[in-house]
N, C-alpha and C positions, 0 to 999 in steps of 0.2 A: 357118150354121156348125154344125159339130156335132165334141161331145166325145169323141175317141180314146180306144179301149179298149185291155185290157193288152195283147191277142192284134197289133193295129196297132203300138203302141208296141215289143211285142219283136222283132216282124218287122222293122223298119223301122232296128232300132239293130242287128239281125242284117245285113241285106243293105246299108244305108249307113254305119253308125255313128251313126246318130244320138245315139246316147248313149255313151260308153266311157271308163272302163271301167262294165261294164253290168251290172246285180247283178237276175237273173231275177224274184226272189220277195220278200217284205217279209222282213229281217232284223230280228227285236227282244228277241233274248233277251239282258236286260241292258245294252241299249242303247236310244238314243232312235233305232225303228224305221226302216229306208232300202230301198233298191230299188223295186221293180216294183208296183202296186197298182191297185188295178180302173181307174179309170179319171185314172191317174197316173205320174208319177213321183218317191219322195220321196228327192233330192239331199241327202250329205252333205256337210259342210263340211270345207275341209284343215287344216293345223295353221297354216299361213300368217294371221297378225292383223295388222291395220294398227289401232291401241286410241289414240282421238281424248284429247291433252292440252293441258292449257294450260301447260304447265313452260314454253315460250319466247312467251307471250301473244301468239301467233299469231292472227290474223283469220281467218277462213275464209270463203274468197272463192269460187266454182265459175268464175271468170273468170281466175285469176288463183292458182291452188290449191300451199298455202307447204304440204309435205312435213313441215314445222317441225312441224305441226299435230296430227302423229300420233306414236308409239313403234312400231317394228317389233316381233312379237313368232313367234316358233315354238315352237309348244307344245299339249302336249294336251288342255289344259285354259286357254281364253284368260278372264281376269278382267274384264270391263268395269264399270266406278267406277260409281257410285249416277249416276243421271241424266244417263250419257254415252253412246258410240257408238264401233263399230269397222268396221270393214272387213273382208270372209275374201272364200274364193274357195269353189268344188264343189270337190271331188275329180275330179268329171265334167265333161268336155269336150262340149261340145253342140254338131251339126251341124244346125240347123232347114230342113225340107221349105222349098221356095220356097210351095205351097201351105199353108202353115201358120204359128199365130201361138201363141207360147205363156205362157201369163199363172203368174204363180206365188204362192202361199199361204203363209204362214207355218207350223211347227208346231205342233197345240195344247198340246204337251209346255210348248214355251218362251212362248206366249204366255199361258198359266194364269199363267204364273212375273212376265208384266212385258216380257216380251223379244220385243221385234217384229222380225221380219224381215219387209225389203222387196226388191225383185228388179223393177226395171224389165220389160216386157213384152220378149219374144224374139223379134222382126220375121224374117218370111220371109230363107233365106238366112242369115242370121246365123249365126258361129262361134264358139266359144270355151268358155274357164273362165266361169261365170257368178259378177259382185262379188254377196256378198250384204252388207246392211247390216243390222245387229244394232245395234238402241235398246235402250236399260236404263232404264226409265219407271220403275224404282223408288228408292227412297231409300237400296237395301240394292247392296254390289257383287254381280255375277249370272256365272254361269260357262256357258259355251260349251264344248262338251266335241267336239273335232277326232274325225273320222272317225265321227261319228254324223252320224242325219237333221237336216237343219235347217230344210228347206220344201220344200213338192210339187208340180213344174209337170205345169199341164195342157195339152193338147195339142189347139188349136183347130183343124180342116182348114177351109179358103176354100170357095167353092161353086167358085171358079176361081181364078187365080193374079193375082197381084198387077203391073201394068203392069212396075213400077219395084220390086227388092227391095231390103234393108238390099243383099247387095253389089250391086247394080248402082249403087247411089248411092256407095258405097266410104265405108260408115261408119266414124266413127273408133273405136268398140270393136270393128272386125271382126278375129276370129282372136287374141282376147285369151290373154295367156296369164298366168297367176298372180292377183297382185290389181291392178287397174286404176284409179286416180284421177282426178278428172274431167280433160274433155280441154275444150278450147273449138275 
């Protein structure tokens, strides 16, 4: 396997969309830095929050997932409580090569801060808004600020393409659009 550079990455969201909307060059004046980067992509996040409460003491089950569990919020600035979790979506739509696999990083802006971002791996084929998940490891509330970078996926190519992809199995996050809650 080997790691996709910026020149692969712009061509590819150029002639397929792999990415769109698709922002050439790193943006970071005054902002937590997003777009195009050597050997990356850094995804910002929408104003769209799914911010995890206990107001209706809600279980949180992935088998069985009570909606109770969270607050809707849109906003440009999202607050997550001392040692809680939210839910957001990219801004950007992702169409992944069937030869390609893509893993994703967190920021080190927000992870200096306490704020991990996680982002399941991108299987061959797969489409969509990507959910990210924003933890708050701190004891203080932490802010998430919409339409900024949030985390960088890289962009693994196969030596050859994969039997079976996410669509050909007709995954159930395929073609996601907004933010996504588990599914069983």
């Amino acid at each position: 396997m080997a790691i996709m550079p910026d020149s692969w990455i712009r061509q590819m969201s150029k002639d397929t969309g792999m990415i769109e909307p698709f922002v050439d060059s790193q943006t970071r004046d005054g902002v937590i830095s997003y777009g195009l980067s050597s050997y990356g992509y850094d995804a910002r996040v929408s104003e769209e929050f799914k911010i995890f409460t206990n107001v209706d003491s809600a279980t949180v089950d992935p088998k069985n997932f009570n909606e109770q569990s969270f607050v809707d919020r849109t906003t440009d600035v999202c607050i997550v409580p001392p040692n809680s979790f939210a839910l957001a979506r990219t801004v950007e739509y992702f169409r992944i090569p069937r030869d390609t696999l893509v893993i994703c990083l967190g920021k080190s802006t927000y992870a200096r801060c306490g704020i991990i971002v996680n982002v399941t791996p991108l299987e061959p084929e797969w489409e969509g808004h990507v959910t990210l998940e924003f933890s708050n490891t701190t004891p203080l509330p932490a802010r998430i600020y919409a339409n900024e970078g949030a985390c960088q996926f890289l962009f693994l190519k196969g030596e050859g393409e994969p039997e079976i992809s996410y669509a050909d199995r007709k995954g159930k996050y395929m073609g996601q659009r907004g933010i996504t809650v588990p599914k069983l």
